[in-house]
C-alpha positions in Angstrom: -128.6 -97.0 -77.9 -131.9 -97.6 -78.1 -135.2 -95.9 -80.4 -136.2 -93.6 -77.4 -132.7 -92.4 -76.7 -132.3 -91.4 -80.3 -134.9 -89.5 -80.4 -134.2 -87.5 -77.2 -130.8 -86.7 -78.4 -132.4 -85.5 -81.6 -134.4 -83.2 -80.1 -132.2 -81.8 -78.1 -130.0 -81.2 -81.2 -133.0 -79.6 -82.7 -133.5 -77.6 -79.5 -129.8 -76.0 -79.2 -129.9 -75.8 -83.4 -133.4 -73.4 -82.6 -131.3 -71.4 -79.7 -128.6 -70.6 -81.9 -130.9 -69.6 -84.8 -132.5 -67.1 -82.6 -129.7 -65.9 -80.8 -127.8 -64.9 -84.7 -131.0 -64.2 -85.6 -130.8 -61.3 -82.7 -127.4 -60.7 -83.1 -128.0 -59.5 -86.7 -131.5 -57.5 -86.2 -129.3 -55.4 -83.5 -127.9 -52.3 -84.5 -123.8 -51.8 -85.4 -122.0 -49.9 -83.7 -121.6 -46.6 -86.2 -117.8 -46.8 -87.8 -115.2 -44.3 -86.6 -115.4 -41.0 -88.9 -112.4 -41.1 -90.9 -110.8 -37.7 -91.8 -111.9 -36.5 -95.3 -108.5 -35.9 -97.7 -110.3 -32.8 -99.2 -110.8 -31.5 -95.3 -106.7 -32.7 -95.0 -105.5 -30.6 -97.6 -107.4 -27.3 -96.9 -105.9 -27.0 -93.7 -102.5 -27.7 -94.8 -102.9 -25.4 -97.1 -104.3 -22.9 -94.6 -101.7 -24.0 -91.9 -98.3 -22.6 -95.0 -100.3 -19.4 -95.2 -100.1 -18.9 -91.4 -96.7 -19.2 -91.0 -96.3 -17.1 -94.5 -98.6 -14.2 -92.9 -95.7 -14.2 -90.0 -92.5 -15.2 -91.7 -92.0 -13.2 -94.0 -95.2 -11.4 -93.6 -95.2 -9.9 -89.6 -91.7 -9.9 -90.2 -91.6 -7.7 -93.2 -94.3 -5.5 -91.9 -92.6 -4.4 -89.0 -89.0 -4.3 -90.6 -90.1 -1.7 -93.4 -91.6 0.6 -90.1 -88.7 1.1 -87.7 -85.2 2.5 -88.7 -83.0 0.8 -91.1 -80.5 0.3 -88.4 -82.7 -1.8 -86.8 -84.5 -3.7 -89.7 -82.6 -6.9 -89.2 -82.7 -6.8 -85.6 -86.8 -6.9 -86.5 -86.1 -9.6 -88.6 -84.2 -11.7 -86.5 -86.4 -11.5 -83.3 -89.6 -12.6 -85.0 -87.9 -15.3 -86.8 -86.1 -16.6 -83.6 -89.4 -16.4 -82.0 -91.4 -18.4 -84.3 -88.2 -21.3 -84.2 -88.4 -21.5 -80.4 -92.3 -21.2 -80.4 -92.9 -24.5 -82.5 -90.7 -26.8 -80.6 -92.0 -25.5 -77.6 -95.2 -26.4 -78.7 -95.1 -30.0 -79.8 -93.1 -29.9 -76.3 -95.8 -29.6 -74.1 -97.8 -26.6 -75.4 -99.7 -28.7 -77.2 -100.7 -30.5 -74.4 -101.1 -27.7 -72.1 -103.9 -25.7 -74.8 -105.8 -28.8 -75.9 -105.8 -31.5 -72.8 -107.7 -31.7 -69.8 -105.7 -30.1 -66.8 -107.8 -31.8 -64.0 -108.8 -29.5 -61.4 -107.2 -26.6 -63.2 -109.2 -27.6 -66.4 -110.7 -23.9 -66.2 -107.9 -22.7 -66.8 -105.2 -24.8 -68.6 -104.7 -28.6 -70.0 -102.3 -30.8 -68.0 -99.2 -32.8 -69.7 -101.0 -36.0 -71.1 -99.6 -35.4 -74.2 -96.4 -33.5 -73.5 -93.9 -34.4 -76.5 -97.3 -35.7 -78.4 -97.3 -39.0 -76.4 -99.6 -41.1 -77.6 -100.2 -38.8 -81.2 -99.7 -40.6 -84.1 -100.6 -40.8 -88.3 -103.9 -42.2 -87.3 -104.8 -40.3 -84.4 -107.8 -37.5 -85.2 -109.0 -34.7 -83.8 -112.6 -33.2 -84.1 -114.1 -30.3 -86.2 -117.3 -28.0 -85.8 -119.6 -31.1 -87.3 -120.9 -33.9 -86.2 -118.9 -36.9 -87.6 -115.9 -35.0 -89.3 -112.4 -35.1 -87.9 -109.2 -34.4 -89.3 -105.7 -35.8 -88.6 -104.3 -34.7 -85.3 -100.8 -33.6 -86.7 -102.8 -31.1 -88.8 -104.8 -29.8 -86.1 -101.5 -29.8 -84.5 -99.6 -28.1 -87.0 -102.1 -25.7 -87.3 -102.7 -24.4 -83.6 -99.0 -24.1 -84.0 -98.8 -21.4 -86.3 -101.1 -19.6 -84.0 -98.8 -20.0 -80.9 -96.0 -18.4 -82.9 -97.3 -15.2 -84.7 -98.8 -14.1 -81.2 -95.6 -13.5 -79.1 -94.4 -12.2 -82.8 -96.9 -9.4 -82.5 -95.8 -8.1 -79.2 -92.3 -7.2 -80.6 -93.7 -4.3 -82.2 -94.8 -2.3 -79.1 -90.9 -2.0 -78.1 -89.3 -2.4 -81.3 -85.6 -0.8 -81.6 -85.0 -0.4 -77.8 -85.4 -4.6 -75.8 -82.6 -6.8 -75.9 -82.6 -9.9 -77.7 -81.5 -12.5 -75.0 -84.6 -10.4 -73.0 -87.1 -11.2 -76.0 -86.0 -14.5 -76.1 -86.7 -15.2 -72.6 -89.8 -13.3 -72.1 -91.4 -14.9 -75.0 -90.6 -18.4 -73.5 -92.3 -17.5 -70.5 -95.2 -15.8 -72.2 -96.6 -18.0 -74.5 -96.0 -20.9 -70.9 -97.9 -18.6 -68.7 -100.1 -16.6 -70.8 -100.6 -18.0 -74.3 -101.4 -21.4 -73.7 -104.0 -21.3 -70.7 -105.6 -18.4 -72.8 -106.1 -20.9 -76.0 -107.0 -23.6 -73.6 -109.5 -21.3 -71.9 -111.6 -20.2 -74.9 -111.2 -22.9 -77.5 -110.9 -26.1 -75.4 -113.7 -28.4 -75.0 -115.0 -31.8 -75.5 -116.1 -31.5 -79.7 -119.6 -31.9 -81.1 -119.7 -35.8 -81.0 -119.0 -36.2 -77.5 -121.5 -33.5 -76.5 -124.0 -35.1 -79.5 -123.7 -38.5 -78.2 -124.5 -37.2 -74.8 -127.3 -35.4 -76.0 -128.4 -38.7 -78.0 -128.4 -41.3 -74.5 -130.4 -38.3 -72.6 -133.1 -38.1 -75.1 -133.3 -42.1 -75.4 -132.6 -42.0 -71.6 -136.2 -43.7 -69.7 -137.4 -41.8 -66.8 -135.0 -43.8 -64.7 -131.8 -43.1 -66.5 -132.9 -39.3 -67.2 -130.6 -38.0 -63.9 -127.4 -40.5 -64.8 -128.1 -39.1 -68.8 -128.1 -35.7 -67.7 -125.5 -36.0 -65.3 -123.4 -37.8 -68.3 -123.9 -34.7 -70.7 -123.3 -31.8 -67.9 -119.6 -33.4 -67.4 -119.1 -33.2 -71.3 -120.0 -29.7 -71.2 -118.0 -29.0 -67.9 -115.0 -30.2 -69.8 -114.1 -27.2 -71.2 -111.9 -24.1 -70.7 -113.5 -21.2 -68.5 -114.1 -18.6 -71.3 -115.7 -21.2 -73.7 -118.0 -22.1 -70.8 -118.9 -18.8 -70.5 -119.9 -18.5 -74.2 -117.8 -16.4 -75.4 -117.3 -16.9 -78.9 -114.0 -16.7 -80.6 -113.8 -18.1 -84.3 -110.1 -16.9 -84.8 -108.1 -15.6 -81.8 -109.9 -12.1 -81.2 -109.1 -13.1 -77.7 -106.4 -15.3 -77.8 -104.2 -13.8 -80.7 -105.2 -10.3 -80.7 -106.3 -8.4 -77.4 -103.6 -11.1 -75.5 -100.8 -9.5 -77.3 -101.8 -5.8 -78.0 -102.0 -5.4 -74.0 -99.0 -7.3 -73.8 -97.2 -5.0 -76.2 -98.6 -2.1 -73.9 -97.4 -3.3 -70.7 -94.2 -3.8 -72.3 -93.3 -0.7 -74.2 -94.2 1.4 -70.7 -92.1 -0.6 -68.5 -89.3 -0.6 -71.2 -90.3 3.6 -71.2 -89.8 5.3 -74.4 -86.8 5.5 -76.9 -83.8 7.4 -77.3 -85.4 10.9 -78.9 -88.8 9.5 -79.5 -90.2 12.8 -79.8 -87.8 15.1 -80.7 -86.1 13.1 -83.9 -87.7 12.1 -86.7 -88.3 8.1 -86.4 -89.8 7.9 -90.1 -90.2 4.2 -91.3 -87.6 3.3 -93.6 -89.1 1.5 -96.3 -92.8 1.4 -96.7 -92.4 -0.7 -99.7 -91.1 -3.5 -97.6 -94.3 -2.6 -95.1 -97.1 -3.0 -98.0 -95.4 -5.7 -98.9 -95.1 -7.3 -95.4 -99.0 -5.7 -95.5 -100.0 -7.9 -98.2 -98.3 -11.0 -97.2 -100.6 -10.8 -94.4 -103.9 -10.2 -95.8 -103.0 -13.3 -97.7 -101.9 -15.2 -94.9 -105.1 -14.5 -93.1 -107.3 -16.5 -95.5 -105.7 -19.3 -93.6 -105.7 -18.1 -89.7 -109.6 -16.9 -90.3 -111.2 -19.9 -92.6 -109.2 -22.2 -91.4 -110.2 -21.8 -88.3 -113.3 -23.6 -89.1 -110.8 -26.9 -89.2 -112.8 -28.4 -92.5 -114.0 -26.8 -96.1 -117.5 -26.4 -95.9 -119.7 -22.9 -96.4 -119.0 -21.6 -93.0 -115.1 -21.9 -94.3 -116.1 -19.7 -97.2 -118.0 -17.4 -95.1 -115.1 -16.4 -93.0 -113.0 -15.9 -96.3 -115.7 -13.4 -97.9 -115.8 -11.4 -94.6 -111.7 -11.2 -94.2 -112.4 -10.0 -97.8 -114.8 -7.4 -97.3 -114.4 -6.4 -93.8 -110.1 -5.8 -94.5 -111.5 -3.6 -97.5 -113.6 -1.4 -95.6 -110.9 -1.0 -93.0 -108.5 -0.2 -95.3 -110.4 2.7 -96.5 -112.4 3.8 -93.2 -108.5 4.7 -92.0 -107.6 6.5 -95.3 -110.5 9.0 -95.8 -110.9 9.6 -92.1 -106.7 10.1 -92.4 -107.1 12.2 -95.5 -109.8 14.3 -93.6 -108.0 14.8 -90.3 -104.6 15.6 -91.9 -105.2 16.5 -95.1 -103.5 13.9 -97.0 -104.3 10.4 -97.7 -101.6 7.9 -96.9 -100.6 4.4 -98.1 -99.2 3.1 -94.7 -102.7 4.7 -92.9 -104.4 2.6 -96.1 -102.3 -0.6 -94.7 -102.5 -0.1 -91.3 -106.3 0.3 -92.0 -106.0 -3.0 -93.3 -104.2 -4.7 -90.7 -107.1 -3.3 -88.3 -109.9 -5.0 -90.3 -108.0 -8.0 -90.1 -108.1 -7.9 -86.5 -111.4 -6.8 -86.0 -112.9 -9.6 -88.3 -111.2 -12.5 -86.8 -113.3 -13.5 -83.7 -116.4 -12.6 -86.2 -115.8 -13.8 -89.0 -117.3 -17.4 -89.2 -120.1 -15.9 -87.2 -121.0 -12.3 -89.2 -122.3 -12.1 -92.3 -121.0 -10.1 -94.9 -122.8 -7.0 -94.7 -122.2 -7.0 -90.5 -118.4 -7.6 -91.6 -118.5 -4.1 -93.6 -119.9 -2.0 -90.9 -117.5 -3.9 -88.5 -114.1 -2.6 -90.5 -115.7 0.9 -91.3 -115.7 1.2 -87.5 -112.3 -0.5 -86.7 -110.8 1.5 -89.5 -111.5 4.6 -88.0 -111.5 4.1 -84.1 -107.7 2.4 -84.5 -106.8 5.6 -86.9 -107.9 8.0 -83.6 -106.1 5.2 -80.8 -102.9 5.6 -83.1 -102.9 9.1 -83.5 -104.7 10.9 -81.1 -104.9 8.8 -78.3 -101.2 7.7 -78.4 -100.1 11.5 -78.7 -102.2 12.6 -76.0 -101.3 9.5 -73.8 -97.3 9.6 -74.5 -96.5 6.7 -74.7 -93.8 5.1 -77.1 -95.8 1.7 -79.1 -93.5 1.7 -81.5 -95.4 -0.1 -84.1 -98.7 0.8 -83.2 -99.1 -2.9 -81.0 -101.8 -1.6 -79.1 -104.0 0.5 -81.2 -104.1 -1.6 -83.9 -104.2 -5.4 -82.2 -105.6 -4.7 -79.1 -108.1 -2.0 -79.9 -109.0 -3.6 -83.2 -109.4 -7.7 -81.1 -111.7 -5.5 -78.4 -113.6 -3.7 -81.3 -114.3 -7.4 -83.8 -114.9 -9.5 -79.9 -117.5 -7.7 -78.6 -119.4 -7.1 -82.3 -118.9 -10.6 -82.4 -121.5 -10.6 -79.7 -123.9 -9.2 -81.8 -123.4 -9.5 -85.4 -124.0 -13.7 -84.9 -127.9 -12.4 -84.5 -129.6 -14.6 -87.4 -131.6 -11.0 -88.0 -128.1 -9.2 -88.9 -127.5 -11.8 -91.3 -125.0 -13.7 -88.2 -124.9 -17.8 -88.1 -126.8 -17.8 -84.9 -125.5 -19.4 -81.3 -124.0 -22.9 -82.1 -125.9 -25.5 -80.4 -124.9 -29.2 -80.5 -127.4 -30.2 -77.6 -130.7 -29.6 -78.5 -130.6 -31.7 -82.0 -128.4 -34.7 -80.9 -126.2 -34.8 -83.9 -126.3 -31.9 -85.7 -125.4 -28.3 -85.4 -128.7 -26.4 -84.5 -128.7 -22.4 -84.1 -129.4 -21.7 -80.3 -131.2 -18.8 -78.7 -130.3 -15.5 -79.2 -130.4 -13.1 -76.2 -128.4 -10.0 -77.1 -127.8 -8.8 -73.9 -126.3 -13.0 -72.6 -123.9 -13.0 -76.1 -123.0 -8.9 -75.3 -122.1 -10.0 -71.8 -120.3 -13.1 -72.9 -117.8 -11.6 -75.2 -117.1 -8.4 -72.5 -116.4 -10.9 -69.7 -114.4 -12.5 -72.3 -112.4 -8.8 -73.0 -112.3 -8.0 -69.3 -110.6 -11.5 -68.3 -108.3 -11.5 -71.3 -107.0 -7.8 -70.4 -106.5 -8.2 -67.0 -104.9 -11.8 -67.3 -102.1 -11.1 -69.7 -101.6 -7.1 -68.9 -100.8 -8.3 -65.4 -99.6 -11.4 -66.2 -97.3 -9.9 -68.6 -96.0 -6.9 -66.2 -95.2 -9.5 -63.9 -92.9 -11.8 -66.7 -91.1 -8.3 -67.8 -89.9 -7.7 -64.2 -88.7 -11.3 -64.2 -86.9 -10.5 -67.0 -85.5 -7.5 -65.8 -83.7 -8.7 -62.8 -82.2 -11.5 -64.7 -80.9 -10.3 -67.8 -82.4 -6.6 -68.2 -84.7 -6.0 -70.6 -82.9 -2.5 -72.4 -79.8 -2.2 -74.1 -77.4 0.3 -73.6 -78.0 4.2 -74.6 -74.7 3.7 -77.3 -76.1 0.5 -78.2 -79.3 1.8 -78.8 -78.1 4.8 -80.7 -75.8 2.4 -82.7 -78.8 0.4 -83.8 -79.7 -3.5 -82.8 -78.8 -4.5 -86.0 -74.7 -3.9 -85.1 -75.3 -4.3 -81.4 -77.1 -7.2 -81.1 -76.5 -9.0 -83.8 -73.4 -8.1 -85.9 -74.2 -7.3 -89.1 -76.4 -5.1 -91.2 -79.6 -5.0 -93.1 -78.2 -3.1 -95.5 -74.7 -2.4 -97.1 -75.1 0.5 -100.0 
């Protein structure tokens, strides 16, 4: 090889060696891709911990409750039911519940999920699912866990507004049927939807989008937001299950104790609650238990978290005593189960608001549910005639209307509210949207409407299911006898 050869081969060396150069040189100015948000263990163990008191607000809590206010030949049958319910509830969840709530169903997607992760195929200890803030997730087993509780205290509600007089093996069966046809396409409908980073990073590539790529950016982010459940796309707002939980079983529990019709003597005999130590007690267990269902709703411990737990303070309190001095003035004296029930009313009314409200809004809102659930249980029902046993209706579904459509206007900024959520117009953060009173008012009544008429006909149509295969009442003798002997076997009580 001669001189001249060399010294084209070295400068093609040199040549390739400056390519490369460049080329790294590029490959390190460009930016790296951001690293997968990895679930915080502080954010882990808050809503574990808020997940036990869930399931403690319902077993023993809901259970408790309700056993301490029918008779004590029926306290176990109470029991029983709402333990049974919450069993069959959580496999049927992690079945396909799951799935059906939090998955996109397709061209039913309005309305429910489909079955991609029936039996939690492809779920695992790594898997995550997203939060209220950009860039925080949490496992999916405790977001799992969680919705889980929520899926079985609902149906547990219900078996208040037809306490003492419904067959078990009728329960059982309606309740399957409920939370397939009614409970999970409600939770899908107004708390599915694609989470804050996919609608931030949609927001992100419109707003770097040139004026070519503006339509394909735009059409990008409408088909995140169009991945959502009917009732969330409407904007109704539902930080806890005002909706899902609360309205969906009170009018439930109505359609239910009038098709059932009313019991043996109601009226005539004295159907005094046999324990109302067991019922404060069941009360309490509650009020604790609700610290999880309302702040952990917010899915991570942060301020709004705290929030909610001040107003399920404040707005239970006010409640509590709205029901007892408007009691104490109607009748005369003031009463510890009005007090509780009072309570059990704020509860209810606070839990769509209550990472939205502020805690002055939260006062006024149990003042008012304490006092128009004490006339819907008293006079309303008396003047009405019909048999809730437990007070299902008045208390749950009165109360959820009540806290849903304040919801619509204590989130005003000006009343001390969080404001609209709105992950679009900052790409990346949560930004408070417009307000328009009469658009958030609207919202949240659609939201009532839809929810009533759904599961009060939805539910009518189950219980006649029911009825013509296994009837839904026991027997007169049975019934006189108490469920706790005819049903089941055995006794609450020996003494």
């Amino acid at each position: 090889m001669n001189c001249k050869t060399l010294s084209r081969a070295g400068f093609a060396g040199l040549a390739l060696a400056a390519i490369a150069g460049t080329a790294l040189a590029q490959t390190a100015a460009a930016p790296a891709a951001p690293p997968a948000p990895v679930p915080n263990k502080g954010d882990i163990a808050f809503m574990m911990s808020s997940t036990v008191l869930v399931l403690l607000m319902t077993i023993p809590g809901l259970a408790l409750f309700y056993g301490g206010l029918v008779r004590s030949k029926n306290m176990l049958s109470v029991l029983t039911q709402v333990f049974a319910i919450v069993c069959m509830v959580c496999l049927l969840w992690v079945f396909f519940g799951y799935s059906l709530a939090f998955t996109n169903g397709g061209g039913l997607n309005d309305f429910v999920g489909g079955f991609s992760k029936a039996f939690l195929k492809g779920v695992d200890a790594n898997s995550t699912a997203a939060t209220f803030s950009n860039g925080v997730v949490i496992p999916e087993y405790v977001y799992i866990c969680f919705q889980m509780t929520f899926a079985a205290i609902t149906p547990g509600l219900i078996v208040g507004a037809f306490a003492e007089r419904m067959k078990f093996s009728a329960l059982i069966l309606f309740s399957v049927l409920w939370v397939t046809f009614i409970y999970f396409p409600m939770a899908h409908m107004v708390w599915y939807w694609g989470g804050p980073d996919a609608v931030g990073t949609a927001a992100k590539a419109l707003a770097a989008a040139d004026a070519g790529g503006k339509a394909a950016a735009q059409a990008a982010l409408d088909a995140v937001n169009a991945d959502a459940g009917m009732l969330f796309k409407w904007g109704a707002l539902d930080f806890a299950g005002g909706t899902v939980v609360h309205i969906n079983a009170g009018i439930a529990g109505l359609v239910g104790c009038l098709i059932l019709g009313k019991r043996i003597g109601y009226g005539k005999e004295l159907m005094a609650p046999h324990s109302l130590t067991m019922t404060l007690i069941g009360g309490a267990l509650l009020w604790v238990g609700w610290f999880g269902f309302n702040a952990g709703s917010n899915l991570e411990a942060n301020g709004t978290a705290a929030t909610a737990m001040l107003n399920t303070f404040v707005a239970t309190a006010a409640a509590a005593l709205a029901w007892l001095f408007a009691e104490w003035a109607v009748k005369g004296k003031p009463s510890m189960l009005g007090m509780v029930s009072g309570a059990v009313a704020g509860l209810v009314a606070v839990t769509p608001a209550c990472g939205f409200a502020g805690p002055m809004g939260s006062i006024v809102l149990g003042l008012v549910a304490g006092v128009v659930c004490f006339v819907f249980c008293s006079s309303v029902k008396n003047a009405l005639g019909y048999d809730d046993s437990l007070d299902v209706f008045g208390v749950h579904c009165i109360g959820g209307i009540i806290g849903a459509l304040a919801t619509g206007i204590l989130v005003n900024v000006d009343l001390g509210g969080s404001g609209i959520p709105d992950y679009s117009s900052k790409p990346g953060e949560l930004a408070v949207g417009a307000y328009v009173l009469s658009d958030a008012f609207m919202a949240q009544a659609k939201a009532v409407l839809f929810t009533l008429v759904f599961s009060g006909v939805g539910s009518a149509i189950l219980f006649k299911i029911v009825d013509v295969i296994v009837g839904l009442r026991i027997a007169p003798d049975a019934e006189r006898e108490g469920l706790d002997i005819s049903d089941h076997g055995e006794r609450a009580y020996h003494a």
